[in-house]
PDB file of N, H, CA, C and O in Angstrom:
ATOM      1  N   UNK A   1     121.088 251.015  51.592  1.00  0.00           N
ATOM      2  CA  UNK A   1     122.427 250.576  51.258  1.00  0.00           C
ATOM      3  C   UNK A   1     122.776 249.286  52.002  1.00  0.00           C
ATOM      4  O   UNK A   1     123.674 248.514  51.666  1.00  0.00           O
ATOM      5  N   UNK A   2     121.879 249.129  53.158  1.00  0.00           N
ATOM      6  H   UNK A   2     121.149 249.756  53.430  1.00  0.00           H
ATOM      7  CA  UNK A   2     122.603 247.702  53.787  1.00  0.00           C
ATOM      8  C   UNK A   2     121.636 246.877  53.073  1.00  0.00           C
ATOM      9  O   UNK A   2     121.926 245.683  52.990  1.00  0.00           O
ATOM     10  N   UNK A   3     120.939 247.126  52.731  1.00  0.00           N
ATOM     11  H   UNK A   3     120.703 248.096  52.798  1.00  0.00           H
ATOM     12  CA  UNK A   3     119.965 246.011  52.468  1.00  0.00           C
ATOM     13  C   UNK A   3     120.868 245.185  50.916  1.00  0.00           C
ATOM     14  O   UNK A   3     121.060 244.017  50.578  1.00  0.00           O
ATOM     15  N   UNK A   4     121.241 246.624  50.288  1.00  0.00           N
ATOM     16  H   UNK A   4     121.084 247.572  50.563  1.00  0.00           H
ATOM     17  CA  UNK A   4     121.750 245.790  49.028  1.00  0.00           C
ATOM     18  C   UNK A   4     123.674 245.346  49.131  1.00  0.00           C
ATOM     19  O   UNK A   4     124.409 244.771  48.328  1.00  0.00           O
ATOM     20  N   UNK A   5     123.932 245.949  50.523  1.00  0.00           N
ATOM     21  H   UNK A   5     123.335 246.416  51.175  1.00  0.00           H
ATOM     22  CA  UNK A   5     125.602 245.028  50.502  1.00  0.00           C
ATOM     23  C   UNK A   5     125.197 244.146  51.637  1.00  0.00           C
ATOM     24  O   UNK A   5     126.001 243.845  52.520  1.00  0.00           O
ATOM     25  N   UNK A   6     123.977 243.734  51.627  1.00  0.00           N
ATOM     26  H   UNK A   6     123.324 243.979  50.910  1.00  0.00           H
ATOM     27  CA  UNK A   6     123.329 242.158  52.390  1.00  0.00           C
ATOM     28  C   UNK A   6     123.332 241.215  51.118  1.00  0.00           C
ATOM     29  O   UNK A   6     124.085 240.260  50.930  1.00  0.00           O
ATOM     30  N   UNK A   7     122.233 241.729  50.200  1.00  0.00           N
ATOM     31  H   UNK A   7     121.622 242.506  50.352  1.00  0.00           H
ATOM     32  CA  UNK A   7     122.541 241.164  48.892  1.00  0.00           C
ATOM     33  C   UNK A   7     123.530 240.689  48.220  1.00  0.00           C
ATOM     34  O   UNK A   7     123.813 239.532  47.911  1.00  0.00           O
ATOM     35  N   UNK A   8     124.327 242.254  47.901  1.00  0.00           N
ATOM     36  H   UNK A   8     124.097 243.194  48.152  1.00  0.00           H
ATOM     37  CA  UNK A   8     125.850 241.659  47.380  1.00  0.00           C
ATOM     38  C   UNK A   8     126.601 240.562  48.030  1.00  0.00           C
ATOM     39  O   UNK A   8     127.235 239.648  47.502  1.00  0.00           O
ATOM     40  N   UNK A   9     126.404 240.831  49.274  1.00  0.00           N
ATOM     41  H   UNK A   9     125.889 241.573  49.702  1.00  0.00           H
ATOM     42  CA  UNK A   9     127.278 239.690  50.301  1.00  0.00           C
ATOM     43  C   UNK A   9     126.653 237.963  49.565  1.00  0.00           C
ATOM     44  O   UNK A   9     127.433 237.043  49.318  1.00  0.00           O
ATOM     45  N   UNK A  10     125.488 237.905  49.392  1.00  0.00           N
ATOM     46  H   UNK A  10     124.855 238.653  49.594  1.00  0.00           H
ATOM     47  CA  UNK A  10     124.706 236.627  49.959  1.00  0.00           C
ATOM     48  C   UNK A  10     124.843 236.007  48.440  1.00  0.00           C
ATOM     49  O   UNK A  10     124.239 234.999  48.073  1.00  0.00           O
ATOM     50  N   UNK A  11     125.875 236.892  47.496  1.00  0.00           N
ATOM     51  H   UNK A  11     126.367 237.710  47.794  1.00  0.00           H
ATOM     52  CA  UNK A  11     125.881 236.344  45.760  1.00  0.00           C
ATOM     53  C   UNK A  11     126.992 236.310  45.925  1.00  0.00           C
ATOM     54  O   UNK A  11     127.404 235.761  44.902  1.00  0.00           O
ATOM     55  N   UNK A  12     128.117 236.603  46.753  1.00  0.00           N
ATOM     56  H   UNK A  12     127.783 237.049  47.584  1.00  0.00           H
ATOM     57  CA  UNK A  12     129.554 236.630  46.942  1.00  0.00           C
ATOM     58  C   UNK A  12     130.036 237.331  45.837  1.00  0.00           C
ATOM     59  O   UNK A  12     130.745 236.738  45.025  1.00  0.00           O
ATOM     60  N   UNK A  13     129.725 238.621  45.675  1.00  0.00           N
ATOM     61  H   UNK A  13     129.148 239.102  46.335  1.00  0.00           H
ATOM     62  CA  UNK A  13     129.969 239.265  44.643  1.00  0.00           C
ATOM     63  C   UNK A  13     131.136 240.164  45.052  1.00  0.00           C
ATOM     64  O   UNK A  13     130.684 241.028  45.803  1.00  0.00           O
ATOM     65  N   UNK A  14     132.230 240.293  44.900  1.00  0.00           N
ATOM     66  H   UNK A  14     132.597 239.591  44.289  1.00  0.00           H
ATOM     67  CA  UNK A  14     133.227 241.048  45.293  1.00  0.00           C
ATOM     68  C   UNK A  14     133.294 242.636  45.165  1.00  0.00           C
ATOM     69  O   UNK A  14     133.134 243.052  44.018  1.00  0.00           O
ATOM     70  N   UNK A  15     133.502 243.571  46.140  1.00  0.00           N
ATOM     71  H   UNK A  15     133.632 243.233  47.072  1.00  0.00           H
ATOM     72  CA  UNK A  15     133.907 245.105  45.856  1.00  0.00           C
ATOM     73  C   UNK A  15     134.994 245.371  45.304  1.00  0.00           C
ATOM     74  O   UNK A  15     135.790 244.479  45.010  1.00  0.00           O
ATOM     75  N   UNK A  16     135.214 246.618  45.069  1.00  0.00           N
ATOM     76  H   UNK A  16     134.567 247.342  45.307  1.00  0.00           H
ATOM     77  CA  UNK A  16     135.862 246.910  44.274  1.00  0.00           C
ATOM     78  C   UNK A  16     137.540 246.679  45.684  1.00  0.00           C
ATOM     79  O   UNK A  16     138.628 246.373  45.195  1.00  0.00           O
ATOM     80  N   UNK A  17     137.477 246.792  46.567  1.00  0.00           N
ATOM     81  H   UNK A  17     136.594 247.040  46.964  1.00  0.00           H
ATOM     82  CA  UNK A  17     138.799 246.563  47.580  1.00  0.00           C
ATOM     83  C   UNK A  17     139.063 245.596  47.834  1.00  0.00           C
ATOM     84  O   UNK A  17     140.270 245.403  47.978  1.00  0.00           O
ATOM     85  N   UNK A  18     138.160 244.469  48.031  1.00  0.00           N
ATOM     86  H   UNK A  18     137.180 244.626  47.913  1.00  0.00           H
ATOM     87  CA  UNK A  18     138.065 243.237  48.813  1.00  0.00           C
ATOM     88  C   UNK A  18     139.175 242.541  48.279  1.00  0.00           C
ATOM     89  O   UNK A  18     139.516 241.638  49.043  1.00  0.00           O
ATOM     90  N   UNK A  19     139.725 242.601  47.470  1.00  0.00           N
ATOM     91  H   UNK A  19     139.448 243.335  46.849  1.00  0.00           H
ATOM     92  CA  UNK A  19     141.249 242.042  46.766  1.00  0.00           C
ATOM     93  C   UNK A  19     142.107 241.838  47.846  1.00  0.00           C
ATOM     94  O   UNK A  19     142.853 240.875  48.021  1.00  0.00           O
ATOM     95  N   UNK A  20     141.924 242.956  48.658  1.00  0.00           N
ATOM     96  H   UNK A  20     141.317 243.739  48.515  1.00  0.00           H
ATOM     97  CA  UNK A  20     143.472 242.980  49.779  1.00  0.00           C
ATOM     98  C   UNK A  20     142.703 242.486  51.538  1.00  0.00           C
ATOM     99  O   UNK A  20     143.285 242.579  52.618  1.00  0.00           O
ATOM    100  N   UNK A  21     141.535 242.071  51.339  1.00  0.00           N
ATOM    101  H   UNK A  21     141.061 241.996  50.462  1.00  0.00           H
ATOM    102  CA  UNK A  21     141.108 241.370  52.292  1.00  0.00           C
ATOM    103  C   UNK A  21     141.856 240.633  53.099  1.00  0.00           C
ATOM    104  O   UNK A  21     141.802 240.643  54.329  1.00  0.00           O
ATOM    105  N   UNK A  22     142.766 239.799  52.229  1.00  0.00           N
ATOM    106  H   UNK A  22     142.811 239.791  51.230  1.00  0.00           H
ATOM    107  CA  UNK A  22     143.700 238.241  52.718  1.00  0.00           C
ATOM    108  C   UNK A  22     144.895 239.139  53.290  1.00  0.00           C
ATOM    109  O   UNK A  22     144.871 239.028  54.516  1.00  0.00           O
ATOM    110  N   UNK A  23     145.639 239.747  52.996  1.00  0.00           N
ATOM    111  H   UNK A  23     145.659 239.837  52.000  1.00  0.00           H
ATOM    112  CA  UNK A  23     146.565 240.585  53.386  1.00  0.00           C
ATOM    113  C   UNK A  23     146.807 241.160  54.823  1.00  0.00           C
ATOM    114  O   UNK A  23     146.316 242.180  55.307  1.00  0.00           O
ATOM    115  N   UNK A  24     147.665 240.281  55.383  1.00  0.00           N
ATOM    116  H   UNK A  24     148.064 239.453  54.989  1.00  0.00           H
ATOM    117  CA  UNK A  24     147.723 241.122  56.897  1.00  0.00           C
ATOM    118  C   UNK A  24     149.008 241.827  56.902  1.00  0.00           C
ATOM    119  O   UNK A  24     150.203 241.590  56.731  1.00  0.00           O
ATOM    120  N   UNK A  25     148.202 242.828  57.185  1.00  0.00           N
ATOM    121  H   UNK A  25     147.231 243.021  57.324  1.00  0.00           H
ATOM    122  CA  UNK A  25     149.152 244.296  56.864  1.00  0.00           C
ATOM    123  C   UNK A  25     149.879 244.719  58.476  1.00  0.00           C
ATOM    124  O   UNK A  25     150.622 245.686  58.641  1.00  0.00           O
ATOM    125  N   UNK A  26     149.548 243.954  59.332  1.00  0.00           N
ATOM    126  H   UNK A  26     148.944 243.169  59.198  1.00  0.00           H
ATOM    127  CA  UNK A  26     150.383 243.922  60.756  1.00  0.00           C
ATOM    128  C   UNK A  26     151.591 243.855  61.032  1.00  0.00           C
ATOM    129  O   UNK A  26     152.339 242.971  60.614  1.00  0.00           O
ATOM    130  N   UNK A  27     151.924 244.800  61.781  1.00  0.00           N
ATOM    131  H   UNK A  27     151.317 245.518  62.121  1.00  0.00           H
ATOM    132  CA  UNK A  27     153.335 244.588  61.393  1.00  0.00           C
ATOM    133  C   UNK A  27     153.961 244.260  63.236  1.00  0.00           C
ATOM    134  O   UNK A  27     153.045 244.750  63.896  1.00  0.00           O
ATOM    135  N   UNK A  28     154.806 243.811  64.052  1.00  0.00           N
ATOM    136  H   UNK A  28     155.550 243.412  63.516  1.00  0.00           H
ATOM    137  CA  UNK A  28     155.428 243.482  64.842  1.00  0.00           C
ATOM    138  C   UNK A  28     156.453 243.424  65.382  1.00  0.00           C
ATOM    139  O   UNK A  28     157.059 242.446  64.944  1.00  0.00           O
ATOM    140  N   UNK A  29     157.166 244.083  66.321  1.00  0.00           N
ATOM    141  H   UNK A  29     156.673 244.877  66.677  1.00  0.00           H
ATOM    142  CA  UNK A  29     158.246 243.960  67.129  1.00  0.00           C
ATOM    143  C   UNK A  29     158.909 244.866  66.435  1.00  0.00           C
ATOM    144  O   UNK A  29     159.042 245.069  65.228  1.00  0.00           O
ATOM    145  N   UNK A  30     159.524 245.660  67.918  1.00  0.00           N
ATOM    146  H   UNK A  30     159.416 245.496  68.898  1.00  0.00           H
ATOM    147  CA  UNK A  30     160.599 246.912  68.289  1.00  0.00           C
ATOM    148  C   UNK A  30     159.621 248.130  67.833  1.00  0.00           C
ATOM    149  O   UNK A  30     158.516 248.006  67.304  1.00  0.00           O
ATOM    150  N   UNK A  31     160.115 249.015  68.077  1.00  0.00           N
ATOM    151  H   UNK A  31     161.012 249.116  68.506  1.00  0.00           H
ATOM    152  CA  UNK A  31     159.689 250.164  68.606  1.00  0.00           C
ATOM    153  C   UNK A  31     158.958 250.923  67.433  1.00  0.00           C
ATOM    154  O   UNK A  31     159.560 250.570  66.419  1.00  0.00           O
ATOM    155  N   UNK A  32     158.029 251.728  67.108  1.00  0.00           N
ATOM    156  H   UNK A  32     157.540 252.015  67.932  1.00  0.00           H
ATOM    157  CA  UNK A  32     157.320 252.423  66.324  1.00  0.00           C
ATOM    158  C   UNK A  32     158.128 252.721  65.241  1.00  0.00           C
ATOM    159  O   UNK A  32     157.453 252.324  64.291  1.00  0.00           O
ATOM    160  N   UNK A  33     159.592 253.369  64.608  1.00  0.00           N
ATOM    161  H   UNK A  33     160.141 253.692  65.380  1.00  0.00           H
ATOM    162  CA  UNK A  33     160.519 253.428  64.137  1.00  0.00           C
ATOM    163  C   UNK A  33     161.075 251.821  63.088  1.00  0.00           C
ATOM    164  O   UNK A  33     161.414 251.649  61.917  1.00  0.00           O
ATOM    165  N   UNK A  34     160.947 251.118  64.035  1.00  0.00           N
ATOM    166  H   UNK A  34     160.671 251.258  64.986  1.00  0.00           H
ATOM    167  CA  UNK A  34     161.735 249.799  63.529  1.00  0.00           C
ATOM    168  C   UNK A  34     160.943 249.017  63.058  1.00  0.00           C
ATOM    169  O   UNK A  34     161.298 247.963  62.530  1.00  0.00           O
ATOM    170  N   UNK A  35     159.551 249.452  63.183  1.00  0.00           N
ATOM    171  H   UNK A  35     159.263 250.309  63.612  1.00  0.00           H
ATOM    172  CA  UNK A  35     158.303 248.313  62.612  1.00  0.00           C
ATOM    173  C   UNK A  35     158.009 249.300  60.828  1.00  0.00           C
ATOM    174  O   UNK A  35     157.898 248.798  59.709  1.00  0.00           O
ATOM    175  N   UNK A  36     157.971 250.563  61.174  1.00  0.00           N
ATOM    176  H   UNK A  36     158.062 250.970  62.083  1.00  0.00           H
ATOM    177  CA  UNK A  36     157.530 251.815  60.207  1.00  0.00           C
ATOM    178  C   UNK A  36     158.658 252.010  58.949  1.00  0.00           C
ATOM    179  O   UNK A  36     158.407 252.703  57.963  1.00  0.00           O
ATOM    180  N   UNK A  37     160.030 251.235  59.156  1.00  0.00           N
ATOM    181  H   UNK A  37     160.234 250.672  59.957  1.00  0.00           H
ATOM    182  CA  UNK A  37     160.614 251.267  58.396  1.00  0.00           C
ATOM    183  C   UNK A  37     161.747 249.953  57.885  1.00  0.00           C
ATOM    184  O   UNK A  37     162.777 249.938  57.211  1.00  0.00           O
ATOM    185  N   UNK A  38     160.986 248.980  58.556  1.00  0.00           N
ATOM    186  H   UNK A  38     160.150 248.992  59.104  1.00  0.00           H
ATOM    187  CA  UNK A  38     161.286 247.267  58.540  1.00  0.00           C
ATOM    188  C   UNK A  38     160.271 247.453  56.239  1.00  0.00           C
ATOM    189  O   UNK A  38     159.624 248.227  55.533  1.00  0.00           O
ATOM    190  N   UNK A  39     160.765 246.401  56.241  1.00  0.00           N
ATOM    191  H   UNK A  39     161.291 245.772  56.815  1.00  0.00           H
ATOM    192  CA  UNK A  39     160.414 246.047  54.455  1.00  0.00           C
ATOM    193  C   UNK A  39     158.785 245.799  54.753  1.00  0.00           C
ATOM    194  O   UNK A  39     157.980 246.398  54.040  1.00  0.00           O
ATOM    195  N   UNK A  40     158.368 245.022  55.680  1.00  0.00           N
ATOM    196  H   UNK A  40     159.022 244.535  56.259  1.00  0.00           H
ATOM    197  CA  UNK A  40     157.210 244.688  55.922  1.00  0.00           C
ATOM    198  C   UNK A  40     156.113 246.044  56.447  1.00  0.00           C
ATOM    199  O   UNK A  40     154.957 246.251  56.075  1.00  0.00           O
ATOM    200  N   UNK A  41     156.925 246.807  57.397  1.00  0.00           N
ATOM    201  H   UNK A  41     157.863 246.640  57.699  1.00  0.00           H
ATOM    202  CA  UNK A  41     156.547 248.264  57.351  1.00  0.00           C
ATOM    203  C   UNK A  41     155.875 248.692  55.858  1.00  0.00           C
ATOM    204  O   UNK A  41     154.696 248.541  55.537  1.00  0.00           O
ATOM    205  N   UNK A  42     156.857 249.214  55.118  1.00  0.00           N
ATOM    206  H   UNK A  42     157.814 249.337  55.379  1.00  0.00           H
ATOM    207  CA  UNK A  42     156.977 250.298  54.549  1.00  0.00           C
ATOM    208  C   UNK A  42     156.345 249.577  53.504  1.00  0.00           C
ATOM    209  O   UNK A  42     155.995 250.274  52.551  1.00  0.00           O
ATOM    210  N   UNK A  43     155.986 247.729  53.397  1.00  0.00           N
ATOM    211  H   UNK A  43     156.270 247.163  54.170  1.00  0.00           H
ATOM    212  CA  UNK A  43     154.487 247.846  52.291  1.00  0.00           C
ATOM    213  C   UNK A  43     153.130 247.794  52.777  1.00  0.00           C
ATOM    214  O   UNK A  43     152.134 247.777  52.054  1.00  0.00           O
ATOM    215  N   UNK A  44     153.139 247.766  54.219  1.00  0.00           N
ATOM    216  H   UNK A  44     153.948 247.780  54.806  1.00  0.00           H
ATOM    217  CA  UNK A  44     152.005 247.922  54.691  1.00  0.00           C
ATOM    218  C   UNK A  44     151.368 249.524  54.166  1.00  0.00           C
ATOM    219  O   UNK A  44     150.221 249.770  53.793  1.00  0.00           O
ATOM    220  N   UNK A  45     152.624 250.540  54.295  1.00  0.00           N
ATOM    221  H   UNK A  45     153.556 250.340  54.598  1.00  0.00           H
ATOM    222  CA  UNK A  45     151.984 252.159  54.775  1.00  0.00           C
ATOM    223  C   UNK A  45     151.635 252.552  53.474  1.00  0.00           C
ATOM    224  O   UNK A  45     150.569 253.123  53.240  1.00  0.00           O
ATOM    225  N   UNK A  46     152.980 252.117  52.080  1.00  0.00           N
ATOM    226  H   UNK A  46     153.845 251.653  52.270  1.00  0.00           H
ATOM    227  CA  UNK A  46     152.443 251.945  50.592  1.00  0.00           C
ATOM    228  C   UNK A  46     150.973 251.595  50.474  1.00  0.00           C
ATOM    229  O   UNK A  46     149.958 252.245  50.224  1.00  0.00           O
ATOM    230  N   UNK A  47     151.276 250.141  50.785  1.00  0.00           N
ATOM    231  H   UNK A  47     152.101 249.613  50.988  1.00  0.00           H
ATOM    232  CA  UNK A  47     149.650 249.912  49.978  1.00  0.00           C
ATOM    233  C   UNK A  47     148.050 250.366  50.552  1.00  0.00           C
ATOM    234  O   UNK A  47     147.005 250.443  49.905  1.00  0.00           O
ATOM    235  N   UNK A  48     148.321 250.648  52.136  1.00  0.00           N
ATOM    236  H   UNK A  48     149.170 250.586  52.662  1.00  0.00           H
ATOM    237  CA  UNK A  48     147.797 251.610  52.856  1.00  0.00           C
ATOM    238  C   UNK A  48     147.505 253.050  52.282  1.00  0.00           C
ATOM    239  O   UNK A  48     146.466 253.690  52.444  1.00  0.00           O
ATOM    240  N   UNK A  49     148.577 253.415  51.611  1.00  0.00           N
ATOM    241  H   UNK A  49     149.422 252.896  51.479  1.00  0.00           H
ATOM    242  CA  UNK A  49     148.487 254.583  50.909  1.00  0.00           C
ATOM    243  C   UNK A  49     147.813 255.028  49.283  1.00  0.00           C
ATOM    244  O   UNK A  49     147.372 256.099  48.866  1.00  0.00           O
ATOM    245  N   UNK A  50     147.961 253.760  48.675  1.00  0.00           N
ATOM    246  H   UNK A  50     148.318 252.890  49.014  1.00  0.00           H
ATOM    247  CA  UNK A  50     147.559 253.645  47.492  1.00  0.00           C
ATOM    248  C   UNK A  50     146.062 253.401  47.463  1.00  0.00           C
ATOM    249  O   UNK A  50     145.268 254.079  46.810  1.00  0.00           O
ATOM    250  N   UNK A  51     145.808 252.543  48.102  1.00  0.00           N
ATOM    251  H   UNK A  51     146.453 251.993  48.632  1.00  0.00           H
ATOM    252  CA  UNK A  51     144.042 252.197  48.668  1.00  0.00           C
ATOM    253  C   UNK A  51     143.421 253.373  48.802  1.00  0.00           C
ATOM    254  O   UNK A  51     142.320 253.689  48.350  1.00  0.00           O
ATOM    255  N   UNK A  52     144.434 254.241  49.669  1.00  0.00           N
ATOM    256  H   UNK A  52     145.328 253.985  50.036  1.00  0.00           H
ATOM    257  CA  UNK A  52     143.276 255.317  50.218  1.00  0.00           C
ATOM    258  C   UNK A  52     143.462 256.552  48.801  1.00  0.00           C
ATOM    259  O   UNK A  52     142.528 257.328  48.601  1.00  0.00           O
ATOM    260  N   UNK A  53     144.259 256.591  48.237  1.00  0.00           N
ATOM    261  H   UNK A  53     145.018 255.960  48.400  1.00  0.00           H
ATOM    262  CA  UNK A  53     144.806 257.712  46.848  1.00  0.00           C
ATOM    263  C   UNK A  53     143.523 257.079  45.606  1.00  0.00           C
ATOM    264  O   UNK A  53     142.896 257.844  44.873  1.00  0.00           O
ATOM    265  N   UNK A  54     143.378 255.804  45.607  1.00  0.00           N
ATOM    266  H   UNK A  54     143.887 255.182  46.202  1.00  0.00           H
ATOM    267  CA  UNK A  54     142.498 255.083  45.042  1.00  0.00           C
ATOM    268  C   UNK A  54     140.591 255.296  44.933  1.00  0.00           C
ATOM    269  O   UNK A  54     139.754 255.510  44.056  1.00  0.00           O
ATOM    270  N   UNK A  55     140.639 255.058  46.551  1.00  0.00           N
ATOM    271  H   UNK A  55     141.319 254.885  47.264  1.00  0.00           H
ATOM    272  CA  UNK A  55     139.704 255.033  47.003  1.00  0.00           C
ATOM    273  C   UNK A  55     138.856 256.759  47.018  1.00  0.00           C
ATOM    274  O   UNK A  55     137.636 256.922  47.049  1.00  0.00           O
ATOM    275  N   UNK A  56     139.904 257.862  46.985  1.00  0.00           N
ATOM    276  H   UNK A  56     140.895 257.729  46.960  1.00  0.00           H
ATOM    277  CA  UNK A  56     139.377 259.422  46.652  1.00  0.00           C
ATOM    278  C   UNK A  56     139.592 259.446  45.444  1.00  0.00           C
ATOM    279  O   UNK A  56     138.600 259.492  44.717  1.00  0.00           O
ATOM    280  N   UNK A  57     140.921 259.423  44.829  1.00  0.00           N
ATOM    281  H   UNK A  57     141.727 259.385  45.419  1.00  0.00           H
ATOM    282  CA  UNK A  57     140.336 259.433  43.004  1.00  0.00           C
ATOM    283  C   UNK A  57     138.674 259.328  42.491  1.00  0.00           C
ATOM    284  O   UNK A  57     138.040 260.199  41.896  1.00  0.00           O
ATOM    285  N   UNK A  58     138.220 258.021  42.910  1.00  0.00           N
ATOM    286  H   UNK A  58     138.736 257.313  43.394  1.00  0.00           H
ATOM    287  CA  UNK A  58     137.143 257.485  42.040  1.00  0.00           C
ATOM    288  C   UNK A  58     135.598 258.644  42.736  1.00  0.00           C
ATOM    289  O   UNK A  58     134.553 259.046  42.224  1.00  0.00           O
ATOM    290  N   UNK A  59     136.019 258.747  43.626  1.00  0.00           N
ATOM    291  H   UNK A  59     136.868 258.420  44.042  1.00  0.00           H
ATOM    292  CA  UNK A  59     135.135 260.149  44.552  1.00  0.00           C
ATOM    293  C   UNK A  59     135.414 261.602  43.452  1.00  0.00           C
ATOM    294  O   UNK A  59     134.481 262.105  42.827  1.00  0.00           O
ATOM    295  N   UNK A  60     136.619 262.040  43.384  1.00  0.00           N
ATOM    296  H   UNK A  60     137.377 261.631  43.891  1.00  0.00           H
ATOM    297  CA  UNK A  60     136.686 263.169  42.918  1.00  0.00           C
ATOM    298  C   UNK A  60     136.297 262.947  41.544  1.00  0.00           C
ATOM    299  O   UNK A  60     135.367 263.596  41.065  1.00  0.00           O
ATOM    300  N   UNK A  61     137.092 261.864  40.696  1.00  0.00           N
ATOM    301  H   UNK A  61     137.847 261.337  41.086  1.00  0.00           H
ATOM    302  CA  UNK A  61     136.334 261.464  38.725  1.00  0.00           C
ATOM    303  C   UNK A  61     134.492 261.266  39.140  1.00  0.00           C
ATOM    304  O   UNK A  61     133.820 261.791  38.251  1.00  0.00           O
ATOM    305  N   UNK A  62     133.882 260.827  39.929  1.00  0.00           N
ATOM    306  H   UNK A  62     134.428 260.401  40.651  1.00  0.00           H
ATOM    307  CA  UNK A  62     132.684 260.809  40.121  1.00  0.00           C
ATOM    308  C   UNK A  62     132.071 261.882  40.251  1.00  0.00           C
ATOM    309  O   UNK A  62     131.156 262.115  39.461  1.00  0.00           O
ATOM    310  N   UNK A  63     132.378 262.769  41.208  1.00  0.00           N
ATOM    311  H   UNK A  63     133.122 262.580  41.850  1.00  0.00           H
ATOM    312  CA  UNK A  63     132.107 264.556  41.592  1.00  0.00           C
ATOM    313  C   UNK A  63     132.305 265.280  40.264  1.00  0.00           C
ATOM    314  O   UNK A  63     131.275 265.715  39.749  1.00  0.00           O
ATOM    315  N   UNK A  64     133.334 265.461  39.691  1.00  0.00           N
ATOM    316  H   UNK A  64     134.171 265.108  40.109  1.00  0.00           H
ATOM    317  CA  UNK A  64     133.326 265.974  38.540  1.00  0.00           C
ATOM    318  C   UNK A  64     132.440 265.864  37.502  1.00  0.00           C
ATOM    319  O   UNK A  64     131.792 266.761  36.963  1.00  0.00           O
ATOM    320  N   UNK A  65     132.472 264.281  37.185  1.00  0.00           N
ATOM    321  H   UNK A  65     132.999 263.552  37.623  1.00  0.00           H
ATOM    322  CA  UNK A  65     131.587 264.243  36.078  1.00  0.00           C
ATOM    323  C   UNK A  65     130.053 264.920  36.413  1.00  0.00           C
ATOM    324  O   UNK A  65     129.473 265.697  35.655  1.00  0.00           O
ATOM    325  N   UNK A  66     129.560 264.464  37.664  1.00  0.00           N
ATOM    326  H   UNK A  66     130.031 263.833  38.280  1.00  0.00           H
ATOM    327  CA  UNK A  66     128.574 264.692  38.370  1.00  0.00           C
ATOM    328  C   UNK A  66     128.184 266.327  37.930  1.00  0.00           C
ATOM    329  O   UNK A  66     127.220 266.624  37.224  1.00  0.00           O
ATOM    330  N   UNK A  67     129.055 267.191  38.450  1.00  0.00           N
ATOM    331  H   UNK A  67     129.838 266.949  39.023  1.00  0.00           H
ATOM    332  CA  UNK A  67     128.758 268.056  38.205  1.00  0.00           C
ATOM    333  C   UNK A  67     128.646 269.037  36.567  1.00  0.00           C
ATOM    334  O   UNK A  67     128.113 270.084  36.201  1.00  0.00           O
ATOM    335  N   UNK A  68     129.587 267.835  35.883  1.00  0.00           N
ATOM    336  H   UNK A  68     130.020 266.984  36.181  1.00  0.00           H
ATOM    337  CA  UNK A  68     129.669 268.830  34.166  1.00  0.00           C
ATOM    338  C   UNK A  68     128.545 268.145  33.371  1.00  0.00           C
ATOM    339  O   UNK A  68     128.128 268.653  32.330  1.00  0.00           O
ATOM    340  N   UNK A  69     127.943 266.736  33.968  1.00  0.00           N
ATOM    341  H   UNK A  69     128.281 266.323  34.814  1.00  0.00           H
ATOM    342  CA  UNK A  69     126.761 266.036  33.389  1.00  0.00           C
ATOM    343  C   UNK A  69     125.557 266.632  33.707  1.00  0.00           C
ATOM    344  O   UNK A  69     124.502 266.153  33.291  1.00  0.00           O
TER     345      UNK A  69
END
């Protein structure tokens, strides 16, 4: 597997996430509370959240088929 996302890398071939690469999802100043629910917060933890809802979907539609194929 590294050998071929050495490959992929060296054709600049994009994954399926790498979209949100550029995106700094950091968020800064006041207290755990005031960063977690600042606008900049709450699209970090969204799209944080959607990535990862994303990222098991295509695991579980894969498992499935896997197993009725």
């Amino acid at each position: 597997m590294i050998i071929q996302a050495k490959e992929q890398a060296n054709k600049n071939i994009k994954g399926s996430m790498e979209g949100h690469a550029h995106s700094d999802m950091s968020v800064r100043g006041g207290n755990i509370w005031q960063r977690l629910f600042s606008a900049k917060g709450f699209a970090a933890v969204s799209s944080f959240f959607f990535m990862d809802v994303f990222s098991v979907w295509k695991d579980v539609v894969a498992s499935f088929l896997k197993k009725i194929l």
